[in-house]
C-alpha positions, -999 to +999 in steps of 0.1 A: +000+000+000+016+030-010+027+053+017+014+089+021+039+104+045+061+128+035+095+124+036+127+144+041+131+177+063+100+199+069+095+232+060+090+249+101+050+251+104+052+288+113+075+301+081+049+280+064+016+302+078+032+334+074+040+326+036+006+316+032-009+345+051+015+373+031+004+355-004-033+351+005-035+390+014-016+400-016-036+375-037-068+391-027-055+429-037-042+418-069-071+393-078-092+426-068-074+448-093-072+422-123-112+415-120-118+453-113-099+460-149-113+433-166-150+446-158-139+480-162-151+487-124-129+484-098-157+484-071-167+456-088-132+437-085-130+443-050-165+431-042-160+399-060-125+392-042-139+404-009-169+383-013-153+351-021-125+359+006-151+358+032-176+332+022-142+307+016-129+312+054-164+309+068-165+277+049-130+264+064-135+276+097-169+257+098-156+227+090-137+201+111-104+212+118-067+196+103-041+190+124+001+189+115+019+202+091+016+170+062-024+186+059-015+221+059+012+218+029-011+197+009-041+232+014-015+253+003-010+236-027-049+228-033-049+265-026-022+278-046-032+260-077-069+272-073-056+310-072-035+305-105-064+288-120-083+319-120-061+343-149-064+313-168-100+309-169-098+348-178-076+342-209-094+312-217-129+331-214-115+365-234-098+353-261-128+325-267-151+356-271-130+384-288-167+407-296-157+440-307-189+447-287-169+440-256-149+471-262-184+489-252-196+469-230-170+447-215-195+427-189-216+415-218-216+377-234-203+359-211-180+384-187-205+379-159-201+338-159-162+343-164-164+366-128-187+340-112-163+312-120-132+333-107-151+337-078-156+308-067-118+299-077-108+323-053-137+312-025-121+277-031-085+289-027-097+313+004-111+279+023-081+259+016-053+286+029-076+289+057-075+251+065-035+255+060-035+283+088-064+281+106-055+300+140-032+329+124-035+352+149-025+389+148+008+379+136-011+361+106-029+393+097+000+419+095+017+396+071-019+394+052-024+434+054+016+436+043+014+412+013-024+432+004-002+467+004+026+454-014+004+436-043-017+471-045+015+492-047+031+471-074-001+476-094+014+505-109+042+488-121+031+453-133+001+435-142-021+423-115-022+389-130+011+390-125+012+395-087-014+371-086+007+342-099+037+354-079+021+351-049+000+318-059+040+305-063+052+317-033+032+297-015+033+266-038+067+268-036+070+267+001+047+243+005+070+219-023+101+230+000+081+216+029+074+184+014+104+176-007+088+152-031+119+149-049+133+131-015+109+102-019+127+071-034+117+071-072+087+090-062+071+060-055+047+075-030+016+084-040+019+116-019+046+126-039+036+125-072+008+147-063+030+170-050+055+167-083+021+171-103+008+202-085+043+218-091+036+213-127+003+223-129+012+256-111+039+262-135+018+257-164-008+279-157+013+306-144+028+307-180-007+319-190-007+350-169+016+375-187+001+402-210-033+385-201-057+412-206-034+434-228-041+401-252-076+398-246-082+433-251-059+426-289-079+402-298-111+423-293-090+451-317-082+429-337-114+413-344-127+450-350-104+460-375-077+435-385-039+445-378-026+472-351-007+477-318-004+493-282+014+530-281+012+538-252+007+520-215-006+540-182-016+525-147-023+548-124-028+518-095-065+518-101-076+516-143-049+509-168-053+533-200-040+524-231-031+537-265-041+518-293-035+526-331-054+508-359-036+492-391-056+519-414-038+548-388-070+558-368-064+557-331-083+554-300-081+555-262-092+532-239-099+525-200-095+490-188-102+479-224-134+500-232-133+529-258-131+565-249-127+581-282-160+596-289-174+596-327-159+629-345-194+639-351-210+639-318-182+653-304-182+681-333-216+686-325-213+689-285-181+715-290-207+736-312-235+733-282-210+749-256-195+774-276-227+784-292-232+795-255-207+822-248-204+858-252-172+870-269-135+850-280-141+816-271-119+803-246-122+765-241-115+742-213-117+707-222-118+681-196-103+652-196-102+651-237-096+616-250-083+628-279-058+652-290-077+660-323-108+681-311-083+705-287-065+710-318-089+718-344-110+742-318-078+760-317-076+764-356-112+774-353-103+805-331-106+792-296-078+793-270-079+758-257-071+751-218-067+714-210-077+697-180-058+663-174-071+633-156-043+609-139-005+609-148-010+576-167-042+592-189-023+624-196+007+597-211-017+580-231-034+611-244+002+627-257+010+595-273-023+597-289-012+634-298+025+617-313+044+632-284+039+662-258+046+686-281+011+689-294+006+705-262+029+738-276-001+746-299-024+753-273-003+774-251-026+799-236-017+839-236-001+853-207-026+866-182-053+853-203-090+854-187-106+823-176-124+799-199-160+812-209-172+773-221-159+739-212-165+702-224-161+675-194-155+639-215-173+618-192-159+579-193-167+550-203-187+528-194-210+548-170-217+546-135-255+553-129-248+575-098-216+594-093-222+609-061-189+631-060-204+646-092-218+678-080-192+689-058-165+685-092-193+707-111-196+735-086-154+733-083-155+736-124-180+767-120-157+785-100-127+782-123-148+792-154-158+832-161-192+846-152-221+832-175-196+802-190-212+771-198-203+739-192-213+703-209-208+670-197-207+644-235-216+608-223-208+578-245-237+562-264-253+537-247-249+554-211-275+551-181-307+573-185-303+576-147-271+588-150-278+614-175-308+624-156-283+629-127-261+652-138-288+671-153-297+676-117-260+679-107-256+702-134-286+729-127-279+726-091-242+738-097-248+762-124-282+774-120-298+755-154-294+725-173-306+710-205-301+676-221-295+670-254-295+640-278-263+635-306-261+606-330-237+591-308-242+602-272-259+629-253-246+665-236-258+681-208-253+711-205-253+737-179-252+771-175-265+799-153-291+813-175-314+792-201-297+779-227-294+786-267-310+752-283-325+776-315-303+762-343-310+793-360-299+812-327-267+791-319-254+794-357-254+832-352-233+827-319-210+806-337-206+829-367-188+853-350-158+831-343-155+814-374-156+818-409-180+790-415-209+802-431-239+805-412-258+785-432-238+757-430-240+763-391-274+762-391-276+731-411-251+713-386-267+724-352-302+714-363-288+679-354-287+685-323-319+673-308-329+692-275-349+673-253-379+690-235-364+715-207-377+699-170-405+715-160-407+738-126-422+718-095 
């Protein structure tokens, strides 16, 4: 009958439940931030992780306890392997279902089964490092709370999946130092060739983990418009922007894999709603842009451009969308210049229904603009109603009015302190006086913008 001790010198128990614990807390915070990009909501990420954390340890703890060491090296492994299982379901699920839909709506199809199943993959691995160190103790949860910082600080500089698989390793490997398979004569144990079989496995499907969802998010390109690559990179700990430029030369930002770059003609179309606003030179704040092109052709157009960055890692992606800071020279503002009579806030992809910090960054916007400016907020097609609806109120509650408008591609709010121009007749003549577009042509253009029905007084 083949023998399931292990053999050789032990691993001690206690270096053993401190790996684990450091490697399960840095698990959780990089599992957190690789779900949180690949649903493009990092809330999201960190309820899923947080929720299969839990609900795995309350599972462990209610079962019948393990005692000695031989059982808690064998749930690290079972443990270990179910962690690193997870990025490859992920690549498994994306690049099985490379929709160019998914660049819109990336929890469509079958996102939400793919974070079910990782869910319970990391429930699964919670309950088994939990049988491995059961009774961790304080000591236990500083190395959990150290490993969680580390893995959310080196977010910024590598991919979560990543840190996921290098923690997952950690503790396989400690738990294959432990048990020294290799020890047992000709492996002739059966004990040990599981062990020599969970090193494999682990190896295997950490070799899936690198450049995961840059891939997944390829494919998706790819299967858009055939041929292309990544310019530029930007993690700012919390969403990673990129910079992607198609085979045919068009190029296009995007936000945990979901487009930012709003069609040319709605965005046309809102710039001429918030300009058509102002009295005198128009001077232009654009928030947040994700595009170089529209600062730079408002600027030919007459209008000193001001431009509001997000993040260090969006402003990155935005000059290499622009082919290199310089783009930036163009739109140096006057000295002593007054303050921006209009402004266009790009509002991100995909949308949350509430945004509760939303007033207070509309009523800090007011006070940087002149007296009377106008602002708009351009949503993405295919955002929330209630989230329009939202900043409408957000909007007139900042600025003292707000109207919503319908584009072929998206919808503008916008806001301002007295009732706003929506004649197309009416906002062509404002226009005129900056540009040298004719006025019928004007007229023809802002007729397409379709005003919805100004809210009635209560």
């Amino acid at each position: 009958m083949p023998r399931l001790r292990a053999e050789g010198p032990r691993l001690k128990s206690r270096a053993l439940a401190w790996c684990v614990c450091a490697a399960a807390g840095a698990a959780l915070a990089a599992l957190a931030g690789l779900l949180g990009r690949w649903s493009a909501s990092p809330a999201l990420g960190w309820a899923v992780a947080l929720g299969a954390a839990g609900l795995g340890r309350a599972a462990a703890l209610a079962g019948p306890a393990d005692a000695g060491e031989e059982s808690a090296r064998a749930w690290a492994a079972a443990g270990a392997l179910a962690a690193l299982a997870a990025p490859a379901l992920l690549r498994a699920a994306g690049l099985s279902d490379a929709d160019p839909a998914l660049l819109r709506a990336p929890l469509a199809g079958g996102g939400p089964l793919a974070l079910a199943l990782c869910g319970v993959l990391a429930a699964l691995a919670a309950g088994a490092w939990s049988r491995a160190v059961p009774r961790a103790g304080a000591p236990g949860a500083a190395a959990a709370l150290a490993g969680a910082a580390a893995a959310w600080a080196g977010s910024r500089l590598a991919d979560p999946a990543l840190l996921l698989a290098a923690a997952s390793l950690a503790v396989l490997a400690a738990a294959e130092l432990g048990e020294r398979p290799w020890r047992s004569p000709a492996f002739s144990t059966l004990r040990a060739r599981a062990f020599a079989a969970a090193a494999a496995a682990g190896l295997a499907l950490a070799a899936l983990t690198p450049n995961l969802l840059l891939s997944i998010w390829m494919a998706r390109l790819q299967a858009a418009y055939p041929g292309g690559s990544y310019l530029a990179l930007g993690d700012d700990g919390a969403r990673l922007w990129t910079a992607y430029r198609f085979s045919n030369g068009g190029a296009v930002m995007l936000r945990d894999g979901v487009l930012q770059t709003p069609d040319p003609e709605t965005a046309q179309l809102a710039l001429l709603a918030v300009l058509g606003q102002r009295e005198g030179p128009s001077r232009l704040l654009l928030a947040r842009p994700p595009e170089a092109l529209l600062a730079l052709t408002a600027q030919k157009d007459g209008a000193v451009v001001t431009i509001d960055d997000g993040s260090a890692a969006e402003r990155k992606v935005l000059d290499a969308l622009g082919g290199g800071a310089r783009w930036r020279a163009a739109l140096t503002a006057p000295r002593g210049a007054a303050a921006p009579n209009a402004a266009l806030v790009f509002v991100p992809a995909p949308v949350a229904a509430r945004e509760p910090s939303r007033r207070a960054a509309l009523r800090a916007l007011r006070s940087r603009l002149a007296e009377g400016a106008a602002a708009g907020l351009l949503f993405p097609a295919g955002a929330p109603e209630r989230a329009v609806d939202a900043a409408a109120r957000d909007a007139a509650a900042a600025f003292g009015t707000a109207r919503v408008a319908d584009l072929p591609k998206g919808a503008l709010v916008l806001a301002s302190a007295s009732p706003a121009r929506t004649d197309a007749a009416t906002l062509a003549a404002a226009l005129a006086m900056s540009t040298d577009a004719p006025v019928a042509d004007l007229q023809a253009r802002t007729a397409l913008i379709r005003w919805r029905s100004a809210p009635s007084a209560k």
